[in-house]
C-alpha positions in Angstrom: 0.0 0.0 0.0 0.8 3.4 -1.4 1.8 6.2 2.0 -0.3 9.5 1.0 2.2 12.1 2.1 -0.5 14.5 2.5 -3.3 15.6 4.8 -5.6 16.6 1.5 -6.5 15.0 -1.4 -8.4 15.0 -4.6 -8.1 13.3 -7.6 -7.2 14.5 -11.2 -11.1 15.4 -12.7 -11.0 17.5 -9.4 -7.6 19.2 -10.7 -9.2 19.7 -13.7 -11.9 22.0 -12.7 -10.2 24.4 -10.6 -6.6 23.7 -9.1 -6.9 27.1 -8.0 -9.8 26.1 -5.7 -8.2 23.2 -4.6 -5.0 25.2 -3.2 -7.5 27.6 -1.7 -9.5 24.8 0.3 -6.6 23.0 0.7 -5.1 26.5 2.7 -1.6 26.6 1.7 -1.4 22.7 2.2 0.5 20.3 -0.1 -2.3 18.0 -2.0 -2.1 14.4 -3.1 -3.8 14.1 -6.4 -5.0 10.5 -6.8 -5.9 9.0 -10.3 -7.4 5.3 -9.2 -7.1 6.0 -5.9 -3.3 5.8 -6.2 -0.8 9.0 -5.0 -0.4 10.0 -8.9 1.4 13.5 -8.0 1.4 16.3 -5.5 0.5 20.1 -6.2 2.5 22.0 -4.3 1.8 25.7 -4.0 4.1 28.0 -4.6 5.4 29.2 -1.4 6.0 25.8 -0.4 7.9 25.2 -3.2 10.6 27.8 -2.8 11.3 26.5 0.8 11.8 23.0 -0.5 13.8 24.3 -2.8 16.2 26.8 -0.3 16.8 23.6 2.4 17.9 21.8 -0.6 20.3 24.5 -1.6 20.9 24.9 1.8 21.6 21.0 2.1 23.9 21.0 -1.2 25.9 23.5 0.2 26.4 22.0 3.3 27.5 19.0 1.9 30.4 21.4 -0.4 31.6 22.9 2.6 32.3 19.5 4.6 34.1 18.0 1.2 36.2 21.0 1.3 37.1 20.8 4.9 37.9 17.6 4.7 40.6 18.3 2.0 44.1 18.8 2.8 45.1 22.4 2.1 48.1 24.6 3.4 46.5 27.9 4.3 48.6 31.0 2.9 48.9 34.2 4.9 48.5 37.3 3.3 48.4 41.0 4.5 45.6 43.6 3.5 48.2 45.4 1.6 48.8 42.2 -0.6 45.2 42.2 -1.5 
């Protein structure tokens, strides 16, 4: 059995006829859209979106930074005037 990752659902004829409505009822909350009653895709509005999207990058760049320190480097002293 398929987990619905979502407290709301409605299924793809739904989506149809007014995804806008469906966000709106919905309040801000992801939705499952079911086709057969099987999790088929999720509409995500938009504000959600972005966040998923910034603890990715945020997640990505974490990852970056611990290769890096994690590489052997010889740091290089420089004075202000160098620069």
């Amino acid at each position: 059995m398929q987990a619905i990752l979502s407290n709301y659902t409605a299924s793809i004829t739904e989506l149809k006829k007014s995804p806008t409505q469906l966000l709106k009822d919905a309040g801000g909350e992801t939705i499952a859209i079911l086709n057969h009653n099987t999790t088929n895709a999720y509409l995500v509005p938009a504000e959600t979106y972005e966040k998923m999207m910034a603890i990715v990058d945020d997640y990505l760049l974490s990852k970056d930074v611990k290769e890096r320190q994690s590489e052997d480097f010889k740091p290089i002293e420089v004075s202000l005037d160098e620069l």
